[in-house]
mmCIF file of the N, C-alpha and C atoms, coordinates in Angstrom:
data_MODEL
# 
_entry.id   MODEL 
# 
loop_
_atom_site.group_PDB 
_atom_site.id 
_atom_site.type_symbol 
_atom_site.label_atom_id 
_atom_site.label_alt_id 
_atom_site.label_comp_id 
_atom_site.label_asym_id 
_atom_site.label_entity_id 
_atom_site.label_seq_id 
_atom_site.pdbx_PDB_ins_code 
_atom_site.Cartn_x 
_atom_site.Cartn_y 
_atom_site.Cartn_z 
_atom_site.occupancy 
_atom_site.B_iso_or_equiv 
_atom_site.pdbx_formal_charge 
_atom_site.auth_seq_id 
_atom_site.auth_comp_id 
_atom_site.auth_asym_id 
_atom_site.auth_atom_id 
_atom_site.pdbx_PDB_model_num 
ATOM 1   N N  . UNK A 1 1  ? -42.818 -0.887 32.708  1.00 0.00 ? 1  UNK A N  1 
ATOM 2   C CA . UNK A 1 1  ? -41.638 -0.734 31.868  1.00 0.00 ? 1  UNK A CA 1 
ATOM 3   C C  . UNK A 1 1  ? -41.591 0.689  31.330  1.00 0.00 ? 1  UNK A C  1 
ATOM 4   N N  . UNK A 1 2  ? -40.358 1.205  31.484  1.00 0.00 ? 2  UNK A N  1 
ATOM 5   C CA . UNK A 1 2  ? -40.503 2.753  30.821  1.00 0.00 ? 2  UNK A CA 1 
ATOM 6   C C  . UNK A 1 2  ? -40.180 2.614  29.096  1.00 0.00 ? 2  UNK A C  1 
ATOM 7   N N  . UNK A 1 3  ? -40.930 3.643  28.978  1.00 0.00 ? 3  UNK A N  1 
ATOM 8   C CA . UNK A 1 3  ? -40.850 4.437  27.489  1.00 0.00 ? 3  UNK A CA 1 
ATOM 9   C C  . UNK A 1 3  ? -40.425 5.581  27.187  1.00 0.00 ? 3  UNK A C  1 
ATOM 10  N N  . UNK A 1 4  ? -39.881 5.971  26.026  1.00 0.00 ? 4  UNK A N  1 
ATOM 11  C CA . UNK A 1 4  ? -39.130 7.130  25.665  1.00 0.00 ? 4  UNK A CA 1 
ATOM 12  C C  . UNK A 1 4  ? -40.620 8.477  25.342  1.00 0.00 ? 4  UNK A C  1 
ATOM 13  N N  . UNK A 1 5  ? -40.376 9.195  26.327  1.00 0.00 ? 5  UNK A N  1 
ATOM 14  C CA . UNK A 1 5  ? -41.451 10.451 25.903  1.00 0.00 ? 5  UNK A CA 1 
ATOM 15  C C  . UNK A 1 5  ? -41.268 10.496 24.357  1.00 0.00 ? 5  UNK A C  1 
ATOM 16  N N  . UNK A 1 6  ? -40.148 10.906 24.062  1.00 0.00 ? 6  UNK A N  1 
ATOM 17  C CA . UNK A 1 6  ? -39.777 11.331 22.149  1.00 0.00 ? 6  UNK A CA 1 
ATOM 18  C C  . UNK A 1 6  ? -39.186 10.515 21.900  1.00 0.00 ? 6  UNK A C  1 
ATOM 19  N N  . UNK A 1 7  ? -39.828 10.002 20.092  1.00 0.00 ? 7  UNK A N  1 
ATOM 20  C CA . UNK A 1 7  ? -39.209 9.203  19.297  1.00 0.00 ? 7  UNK A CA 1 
ATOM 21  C C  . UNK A 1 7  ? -37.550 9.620  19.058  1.00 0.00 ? 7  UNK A C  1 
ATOM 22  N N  . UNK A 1 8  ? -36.666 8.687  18.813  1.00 0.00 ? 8  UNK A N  1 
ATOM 23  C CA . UNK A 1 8  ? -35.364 9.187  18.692  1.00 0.00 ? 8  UNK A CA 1 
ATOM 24  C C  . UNK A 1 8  ? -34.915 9.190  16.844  1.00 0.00 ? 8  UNK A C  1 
ATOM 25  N N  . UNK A 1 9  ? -34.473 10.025 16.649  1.00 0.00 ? 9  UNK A N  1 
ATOM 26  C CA . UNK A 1 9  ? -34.704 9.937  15.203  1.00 0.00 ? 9  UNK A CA 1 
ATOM 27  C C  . UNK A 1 9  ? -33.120 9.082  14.817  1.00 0.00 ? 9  UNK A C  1 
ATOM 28  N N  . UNK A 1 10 ? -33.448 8.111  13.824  1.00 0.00 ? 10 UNK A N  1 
ATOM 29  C CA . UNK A 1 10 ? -32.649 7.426  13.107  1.00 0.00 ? 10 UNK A CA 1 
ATOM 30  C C  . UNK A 1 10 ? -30.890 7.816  13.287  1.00 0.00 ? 10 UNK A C  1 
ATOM 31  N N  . UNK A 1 11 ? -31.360 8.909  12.740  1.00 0.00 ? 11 UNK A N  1 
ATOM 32  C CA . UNK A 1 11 ? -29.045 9.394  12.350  1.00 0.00 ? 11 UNK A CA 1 
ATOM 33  C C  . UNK A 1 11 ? -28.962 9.647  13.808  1.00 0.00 ? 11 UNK A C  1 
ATOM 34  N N  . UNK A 1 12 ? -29.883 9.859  15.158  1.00 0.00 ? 12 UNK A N  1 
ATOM 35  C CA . UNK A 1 12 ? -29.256 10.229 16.338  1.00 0.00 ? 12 UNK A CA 1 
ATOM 36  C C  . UNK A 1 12 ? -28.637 8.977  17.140  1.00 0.00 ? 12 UNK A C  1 
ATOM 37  N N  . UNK A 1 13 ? -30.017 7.698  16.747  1.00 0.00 ? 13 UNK A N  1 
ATOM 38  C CA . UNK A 1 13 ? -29.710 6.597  17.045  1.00 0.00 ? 13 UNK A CA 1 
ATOM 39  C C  . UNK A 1 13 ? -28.293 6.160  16.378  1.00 0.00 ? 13 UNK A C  1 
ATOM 40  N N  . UNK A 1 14 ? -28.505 5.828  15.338  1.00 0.00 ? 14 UNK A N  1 
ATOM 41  C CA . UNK A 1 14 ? -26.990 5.679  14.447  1.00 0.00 ? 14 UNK A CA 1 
ATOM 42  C C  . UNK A 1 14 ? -25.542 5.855  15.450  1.00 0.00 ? 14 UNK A C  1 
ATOM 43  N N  . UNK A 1 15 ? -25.776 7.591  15.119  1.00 0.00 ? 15 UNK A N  1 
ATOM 44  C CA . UNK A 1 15 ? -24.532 8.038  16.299  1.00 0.00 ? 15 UNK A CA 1 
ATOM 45  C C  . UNK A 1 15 ? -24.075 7.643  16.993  1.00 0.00 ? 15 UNK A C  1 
ATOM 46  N N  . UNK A 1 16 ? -25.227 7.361  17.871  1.00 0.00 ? 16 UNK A N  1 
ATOM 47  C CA . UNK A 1 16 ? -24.753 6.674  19.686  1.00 0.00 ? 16 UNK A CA 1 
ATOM 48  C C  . UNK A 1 16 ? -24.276 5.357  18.810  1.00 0.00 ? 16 UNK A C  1 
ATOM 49  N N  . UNK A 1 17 ? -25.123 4.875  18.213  1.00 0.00 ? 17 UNK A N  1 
ATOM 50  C CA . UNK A 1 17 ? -24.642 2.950  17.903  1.00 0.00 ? 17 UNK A CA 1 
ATOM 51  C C  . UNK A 1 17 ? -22.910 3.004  17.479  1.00 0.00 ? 17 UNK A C  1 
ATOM 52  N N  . UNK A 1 18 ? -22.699 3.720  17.122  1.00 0.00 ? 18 UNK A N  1 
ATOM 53  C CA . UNK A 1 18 ? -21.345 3.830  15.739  1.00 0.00 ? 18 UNK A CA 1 
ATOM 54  C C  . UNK A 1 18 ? -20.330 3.718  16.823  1.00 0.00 ? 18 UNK A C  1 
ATOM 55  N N  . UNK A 1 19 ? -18.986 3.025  16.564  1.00 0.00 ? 19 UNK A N  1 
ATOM 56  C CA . UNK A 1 19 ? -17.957 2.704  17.188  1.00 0.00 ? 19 UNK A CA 1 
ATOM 57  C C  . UNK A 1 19 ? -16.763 2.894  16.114  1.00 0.00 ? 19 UNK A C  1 
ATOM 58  N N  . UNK A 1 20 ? -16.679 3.219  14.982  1.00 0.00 ? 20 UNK A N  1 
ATOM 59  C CA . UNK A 1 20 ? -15.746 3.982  14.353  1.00 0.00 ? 20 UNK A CA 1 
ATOM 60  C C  . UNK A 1 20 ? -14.853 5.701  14.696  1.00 0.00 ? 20 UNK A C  1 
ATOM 61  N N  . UNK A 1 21 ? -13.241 5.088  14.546  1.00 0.00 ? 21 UNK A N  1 
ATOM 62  C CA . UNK A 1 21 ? -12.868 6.479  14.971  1.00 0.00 ? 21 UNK A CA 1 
ATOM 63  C C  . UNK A 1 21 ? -12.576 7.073  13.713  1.00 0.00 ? 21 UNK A C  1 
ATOM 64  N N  . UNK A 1 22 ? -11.678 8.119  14.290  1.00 0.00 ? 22 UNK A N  1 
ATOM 65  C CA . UNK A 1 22 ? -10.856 8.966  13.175  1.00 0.00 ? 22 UNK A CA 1 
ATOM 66  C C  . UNK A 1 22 ? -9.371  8.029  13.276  1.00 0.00 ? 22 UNK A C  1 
ATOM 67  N N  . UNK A 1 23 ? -9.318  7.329  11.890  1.00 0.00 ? 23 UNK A N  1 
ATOM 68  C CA . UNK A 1 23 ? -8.013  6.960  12.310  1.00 0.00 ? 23 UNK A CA 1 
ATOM 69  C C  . UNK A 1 23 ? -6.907  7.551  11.585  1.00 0.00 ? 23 UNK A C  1 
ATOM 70  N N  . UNK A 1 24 ? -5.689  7.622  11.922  1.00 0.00 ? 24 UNK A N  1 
ATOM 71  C CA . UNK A 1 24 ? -4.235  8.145  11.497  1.00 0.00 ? 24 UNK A CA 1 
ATOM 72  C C  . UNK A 1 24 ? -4.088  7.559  10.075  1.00 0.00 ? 24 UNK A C  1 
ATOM 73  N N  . UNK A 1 25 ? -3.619  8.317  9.219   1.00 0.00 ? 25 UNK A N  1 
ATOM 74  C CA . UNK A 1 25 ? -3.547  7.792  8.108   1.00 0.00 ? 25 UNK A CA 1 
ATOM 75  C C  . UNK A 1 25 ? -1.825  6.881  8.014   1.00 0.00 ? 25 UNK A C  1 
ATOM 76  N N  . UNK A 1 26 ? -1.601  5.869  7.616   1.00 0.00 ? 26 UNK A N  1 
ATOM 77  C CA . UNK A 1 26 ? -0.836  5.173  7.641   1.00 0.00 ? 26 UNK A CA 1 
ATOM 78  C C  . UNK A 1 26 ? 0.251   5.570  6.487   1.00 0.00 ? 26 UNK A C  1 
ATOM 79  N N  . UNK A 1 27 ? 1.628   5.934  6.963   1.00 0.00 ? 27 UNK A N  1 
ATOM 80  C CA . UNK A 1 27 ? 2.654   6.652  5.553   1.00 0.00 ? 27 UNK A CA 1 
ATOM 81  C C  . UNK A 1 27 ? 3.733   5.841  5.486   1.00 0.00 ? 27 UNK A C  1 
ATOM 82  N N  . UNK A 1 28 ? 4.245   6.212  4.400   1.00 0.00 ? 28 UNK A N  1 
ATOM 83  C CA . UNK A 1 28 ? 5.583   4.928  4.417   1.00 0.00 ? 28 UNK A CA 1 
ATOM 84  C C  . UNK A 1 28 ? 6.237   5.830  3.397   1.00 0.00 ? 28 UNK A C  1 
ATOM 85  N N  . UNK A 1 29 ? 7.637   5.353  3.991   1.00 0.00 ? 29 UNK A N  1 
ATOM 86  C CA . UNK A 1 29 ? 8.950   5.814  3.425   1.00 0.00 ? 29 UNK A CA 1 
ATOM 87  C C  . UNK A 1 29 ? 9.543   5.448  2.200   1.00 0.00 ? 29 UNK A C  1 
ATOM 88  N N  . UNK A 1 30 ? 9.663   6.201  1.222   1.00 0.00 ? 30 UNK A N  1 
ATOM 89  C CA . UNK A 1 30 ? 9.960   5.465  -0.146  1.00 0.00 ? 30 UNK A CA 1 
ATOM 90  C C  . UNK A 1 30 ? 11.407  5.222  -0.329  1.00 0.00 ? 30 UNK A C  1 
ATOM 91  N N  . UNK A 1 31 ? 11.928  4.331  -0.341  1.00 0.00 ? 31 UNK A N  1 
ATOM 92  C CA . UNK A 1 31 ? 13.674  4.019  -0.839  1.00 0.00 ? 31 UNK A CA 1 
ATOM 93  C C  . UNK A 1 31 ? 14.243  4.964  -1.674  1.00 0.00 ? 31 UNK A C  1 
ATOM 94  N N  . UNK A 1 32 ? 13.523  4.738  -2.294  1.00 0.00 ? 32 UNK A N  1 
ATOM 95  C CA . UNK A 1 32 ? 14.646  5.229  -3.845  1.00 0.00 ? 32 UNK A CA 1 
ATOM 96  C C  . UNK A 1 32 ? 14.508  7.282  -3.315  1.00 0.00 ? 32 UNK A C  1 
ATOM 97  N N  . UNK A 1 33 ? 13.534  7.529  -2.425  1.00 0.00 ? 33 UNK A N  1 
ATOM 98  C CA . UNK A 1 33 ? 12.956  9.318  -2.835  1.00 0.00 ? 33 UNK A CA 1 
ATOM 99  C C  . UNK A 1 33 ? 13.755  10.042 -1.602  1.00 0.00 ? 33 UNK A C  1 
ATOM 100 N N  . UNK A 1 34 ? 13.199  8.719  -0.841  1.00 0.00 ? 34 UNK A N  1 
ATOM 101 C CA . UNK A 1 34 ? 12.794  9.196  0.847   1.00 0.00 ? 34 UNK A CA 1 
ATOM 102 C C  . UNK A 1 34 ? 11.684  10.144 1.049   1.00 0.00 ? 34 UNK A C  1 
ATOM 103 N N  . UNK A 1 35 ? 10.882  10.530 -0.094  1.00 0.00 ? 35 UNK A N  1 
ATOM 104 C CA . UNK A 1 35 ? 9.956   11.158 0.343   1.00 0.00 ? 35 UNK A CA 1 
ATOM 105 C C  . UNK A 1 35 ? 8.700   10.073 1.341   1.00 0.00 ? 35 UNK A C  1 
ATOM 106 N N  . UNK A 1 36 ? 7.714   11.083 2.098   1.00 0.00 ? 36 UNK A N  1 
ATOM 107 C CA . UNK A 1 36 ? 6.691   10.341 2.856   1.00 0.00 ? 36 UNK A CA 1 
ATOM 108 C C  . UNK A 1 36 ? 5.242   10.442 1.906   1.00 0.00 ? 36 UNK A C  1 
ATOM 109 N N  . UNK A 1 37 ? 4.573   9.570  2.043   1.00 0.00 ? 37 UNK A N  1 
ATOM 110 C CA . UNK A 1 37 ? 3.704   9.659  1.169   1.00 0.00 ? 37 UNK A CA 1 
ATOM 111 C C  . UNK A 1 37 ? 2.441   8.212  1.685   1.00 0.00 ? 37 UNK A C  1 
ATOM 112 N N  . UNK A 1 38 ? 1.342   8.087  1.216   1.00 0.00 ? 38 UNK A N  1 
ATOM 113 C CA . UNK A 1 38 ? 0.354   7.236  1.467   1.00 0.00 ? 38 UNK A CA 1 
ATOM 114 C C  . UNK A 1 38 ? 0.841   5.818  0.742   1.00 0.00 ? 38 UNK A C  1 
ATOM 115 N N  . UNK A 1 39 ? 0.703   4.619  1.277   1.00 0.00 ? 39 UNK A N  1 
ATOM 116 C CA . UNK A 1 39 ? 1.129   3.297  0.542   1.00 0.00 ? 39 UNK A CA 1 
ATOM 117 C C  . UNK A 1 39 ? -0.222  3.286  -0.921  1.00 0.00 ? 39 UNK A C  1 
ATOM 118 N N  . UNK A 1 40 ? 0.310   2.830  -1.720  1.00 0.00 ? 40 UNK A N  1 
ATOM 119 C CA . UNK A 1 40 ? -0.183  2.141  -2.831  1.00 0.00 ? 40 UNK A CA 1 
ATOM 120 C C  . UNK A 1 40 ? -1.001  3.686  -3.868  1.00 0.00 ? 40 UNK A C  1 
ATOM 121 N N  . UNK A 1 41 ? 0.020   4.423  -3.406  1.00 0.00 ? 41 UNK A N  1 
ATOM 122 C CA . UNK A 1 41 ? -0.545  5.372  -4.060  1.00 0.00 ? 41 UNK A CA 1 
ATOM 123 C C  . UNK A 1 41 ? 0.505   6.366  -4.862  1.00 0.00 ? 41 UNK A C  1 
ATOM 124 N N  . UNK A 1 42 ? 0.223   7.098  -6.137  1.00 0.00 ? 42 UNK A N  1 
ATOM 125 C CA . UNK A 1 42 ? 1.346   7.966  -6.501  1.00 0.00 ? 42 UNK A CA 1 
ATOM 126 C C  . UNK A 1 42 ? 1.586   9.483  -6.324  1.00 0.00 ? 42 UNK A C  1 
ATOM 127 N N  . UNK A 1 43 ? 2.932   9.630  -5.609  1.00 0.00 ? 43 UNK A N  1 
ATOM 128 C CA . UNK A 1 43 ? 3.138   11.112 -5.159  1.00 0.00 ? 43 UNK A CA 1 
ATOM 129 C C  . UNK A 1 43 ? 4.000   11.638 -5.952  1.00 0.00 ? 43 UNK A C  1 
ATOM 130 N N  . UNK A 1 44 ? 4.221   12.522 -5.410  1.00 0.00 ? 44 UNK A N  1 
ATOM 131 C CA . UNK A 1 44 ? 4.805   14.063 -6.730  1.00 0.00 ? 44 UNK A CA 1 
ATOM 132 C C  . UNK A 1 44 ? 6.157   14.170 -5.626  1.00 0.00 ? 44 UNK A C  1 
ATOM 133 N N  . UNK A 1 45 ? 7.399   14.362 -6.034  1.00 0.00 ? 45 UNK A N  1 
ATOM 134 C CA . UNK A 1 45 ? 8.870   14.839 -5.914  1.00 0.00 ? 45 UNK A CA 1 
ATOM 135 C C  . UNK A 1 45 ? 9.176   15.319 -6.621  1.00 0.00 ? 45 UNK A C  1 
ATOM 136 N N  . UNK A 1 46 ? 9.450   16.797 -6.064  1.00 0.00 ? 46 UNK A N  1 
ATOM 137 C CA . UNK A 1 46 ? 10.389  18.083 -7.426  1.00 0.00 ? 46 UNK A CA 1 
ATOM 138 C C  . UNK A 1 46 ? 9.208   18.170 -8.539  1.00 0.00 ? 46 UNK A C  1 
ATOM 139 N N  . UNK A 1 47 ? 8.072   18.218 -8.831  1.00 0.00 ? 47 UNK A N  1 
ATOM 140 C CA . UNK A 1 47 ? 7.471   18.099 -9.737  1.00 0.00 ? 47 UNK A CA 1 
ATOM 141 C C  . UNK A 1 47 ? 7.271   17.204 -10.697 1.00 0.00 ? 47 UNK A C  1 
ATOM 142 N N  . UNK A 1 48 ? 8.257   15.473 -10.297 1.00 0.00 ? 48 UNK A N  1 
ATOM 143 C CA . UNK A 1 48 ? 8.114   14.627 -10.837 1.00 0.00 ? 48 UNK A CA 1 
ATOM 144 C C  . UNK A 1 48 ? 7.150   13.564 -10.402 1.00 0.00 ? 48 UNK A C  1 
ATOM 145 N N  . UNK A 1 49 ? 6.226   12.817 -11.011 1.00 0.00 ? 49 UNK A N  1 
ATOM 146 C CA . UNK A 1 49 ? 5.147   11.811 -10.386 1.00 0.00 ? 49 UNK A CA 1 
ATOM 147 C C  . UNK A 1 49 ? 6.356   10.541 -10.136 1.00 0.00 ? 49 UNK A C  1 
ATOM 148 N N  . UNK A 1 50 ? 5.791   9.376  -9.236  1.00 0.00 ? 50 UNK A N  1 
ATOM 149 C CA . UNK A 1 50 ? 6.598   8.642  -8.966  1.00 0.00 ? 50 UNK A CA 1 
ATOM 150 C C  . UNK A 1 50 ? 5.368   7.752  -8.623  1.00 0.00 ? 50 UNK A C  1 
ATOM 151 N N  . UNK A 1 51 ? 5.544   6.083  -8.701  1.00 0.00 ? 51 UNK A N  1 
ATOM 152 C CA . UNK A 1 51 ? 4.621   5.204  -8.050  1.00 0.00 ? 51 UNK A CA 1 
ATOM 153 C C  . UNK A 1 51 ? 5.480   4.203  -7.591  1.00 0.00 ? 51 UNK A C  1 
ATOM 154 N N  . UNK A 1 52 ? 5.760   3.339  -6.582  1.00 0.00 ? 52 UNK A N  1 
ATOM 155 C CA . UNK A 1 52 ? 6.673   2.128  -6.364  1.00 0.00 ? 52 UNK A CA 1 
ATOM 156 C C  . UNK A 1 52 ? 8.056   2.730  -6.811  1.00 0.00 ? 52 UNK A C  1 
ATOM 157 N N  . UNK A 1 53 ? 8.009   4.145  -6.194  1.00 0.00 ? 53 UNK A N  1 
ATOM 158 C CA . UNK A 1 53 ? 9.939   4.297  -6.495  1.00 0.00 ? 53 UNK A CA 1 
ATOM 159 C C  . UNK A 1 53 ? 10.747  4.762  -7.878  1.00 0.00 ? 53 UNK A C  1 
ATOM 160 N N  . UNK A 1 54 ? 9.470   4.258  -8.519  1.00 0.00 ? 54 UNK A N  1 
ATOM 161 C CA . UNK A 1 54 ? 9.695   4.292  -10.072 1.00 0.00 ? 54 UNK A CA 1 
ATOM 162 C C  . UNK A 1 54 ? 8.866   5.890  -10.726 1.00 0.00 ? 54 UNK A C  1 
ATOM 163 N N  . UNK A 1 55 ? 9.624   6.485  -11.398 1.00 0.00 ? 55 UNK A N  1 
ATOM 164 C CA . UNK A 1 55 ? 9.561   7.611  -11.919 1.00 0.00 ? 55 UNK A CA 1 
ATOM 165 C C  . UNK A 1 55 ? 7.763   7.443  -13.123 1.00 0.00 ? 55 UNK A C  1 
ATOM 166 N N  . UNK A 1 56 ? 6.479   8.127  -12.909 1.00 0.00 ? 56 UNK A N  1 
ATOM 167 C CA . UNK A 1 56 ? 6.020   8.160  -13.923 1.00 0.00 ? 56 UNK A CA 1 
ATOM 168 C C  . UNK A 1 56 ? 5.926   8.730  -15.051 1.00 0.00 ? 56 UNK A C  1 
ATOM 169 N N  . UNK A 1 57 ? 5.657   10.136 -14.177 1.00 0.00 ? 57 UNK A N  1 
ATOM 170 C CA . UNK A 1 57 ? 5.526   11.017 -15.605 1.00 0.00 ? 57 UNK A CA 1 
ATOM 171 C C  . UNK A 1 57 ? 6.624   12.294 -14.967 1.00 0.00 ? 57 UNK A C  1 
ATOM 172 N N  . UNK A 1 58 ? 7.611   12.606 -15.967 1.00 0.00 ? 58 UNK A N  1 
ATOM 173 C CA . UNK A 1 58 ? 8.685   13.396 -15.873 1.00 0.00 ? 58 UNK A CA 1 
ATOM 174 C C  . UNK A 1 58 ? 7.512   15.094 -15.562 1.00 0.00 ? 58 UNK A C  1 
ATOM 175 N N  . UNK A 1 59 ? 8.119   15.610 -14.710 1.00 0.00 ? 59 UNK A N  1 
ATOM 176 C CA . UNK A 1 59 ? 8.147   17.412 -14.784 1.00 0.00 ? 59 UNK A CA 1 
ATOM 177 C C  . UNK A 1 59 ? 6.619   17.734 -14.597 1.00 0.00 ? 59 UNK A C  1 
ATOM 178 N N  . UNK A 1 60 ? 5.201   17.176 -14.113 1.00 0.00 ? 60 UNK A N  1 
ATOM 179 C CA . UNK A 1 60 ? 4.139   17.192 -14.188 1.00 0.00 ? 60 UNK A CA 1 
ATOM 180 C C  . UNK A 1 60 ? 3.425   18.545 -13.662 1.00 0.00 ? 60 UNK A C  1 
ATOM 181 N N  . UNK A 1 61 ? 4.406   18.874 -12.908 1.00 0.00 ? 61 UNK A N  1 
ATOM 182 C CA . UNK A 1 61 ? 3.878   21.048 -12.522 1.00 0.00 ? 61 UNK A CA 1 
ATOM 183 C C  . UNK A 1 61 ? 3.879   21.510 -13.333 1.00 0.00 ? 61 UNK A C  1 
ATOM 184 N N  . UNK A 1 62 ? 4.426   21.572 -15.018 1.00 0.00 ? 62 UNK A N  1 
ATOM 185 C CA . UNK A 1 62 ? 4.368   22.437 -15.947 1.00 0.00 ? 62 UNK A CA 1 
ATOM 186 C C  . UNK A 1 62 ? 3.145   21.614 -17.159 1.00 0.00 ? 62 UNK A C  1 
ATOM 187 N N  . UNK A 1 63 ? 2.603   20.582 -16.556 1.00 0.00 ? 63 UNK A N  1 
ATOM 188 C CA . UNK A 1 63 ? 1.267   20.270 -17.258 1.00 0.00 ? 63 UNK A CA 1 
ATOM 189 C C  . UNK A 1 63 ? 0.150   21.179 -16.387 1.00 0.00 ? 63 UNK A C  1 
# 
């Protein structure tokens, strides 16, 4: 039965094992903005914050 001349070290093994990619980050279109932005998360329009469409914090570039 063969054997490996050199031990294989851990994170090399890992590597080869791993079946995770790089995946695309998933964006969605907001109604009320139309801006694009990440789901369940809050983005900035014109310097205004926004979460679910809904306005948070007014003018937030001049904080």
């Amino acid at each position: 039965m063969a054997h490996p001349k050199r031990k294989m070290s851990k994170s090399r093994r890992d590597k080869r094992r791993t079946h995770y990619k790089a995946d695309k980050p998933s964006l969605t279109v907001c109604q009320e903005t139309g801006a694009v932005h990440l789901p369940h998360r809050a983005y900035t329009v014109d310097g205004n914050l926004f979460y679910n469409g809904k306005l948070i914090i007014e003018n937030t570039a001049a904080i």
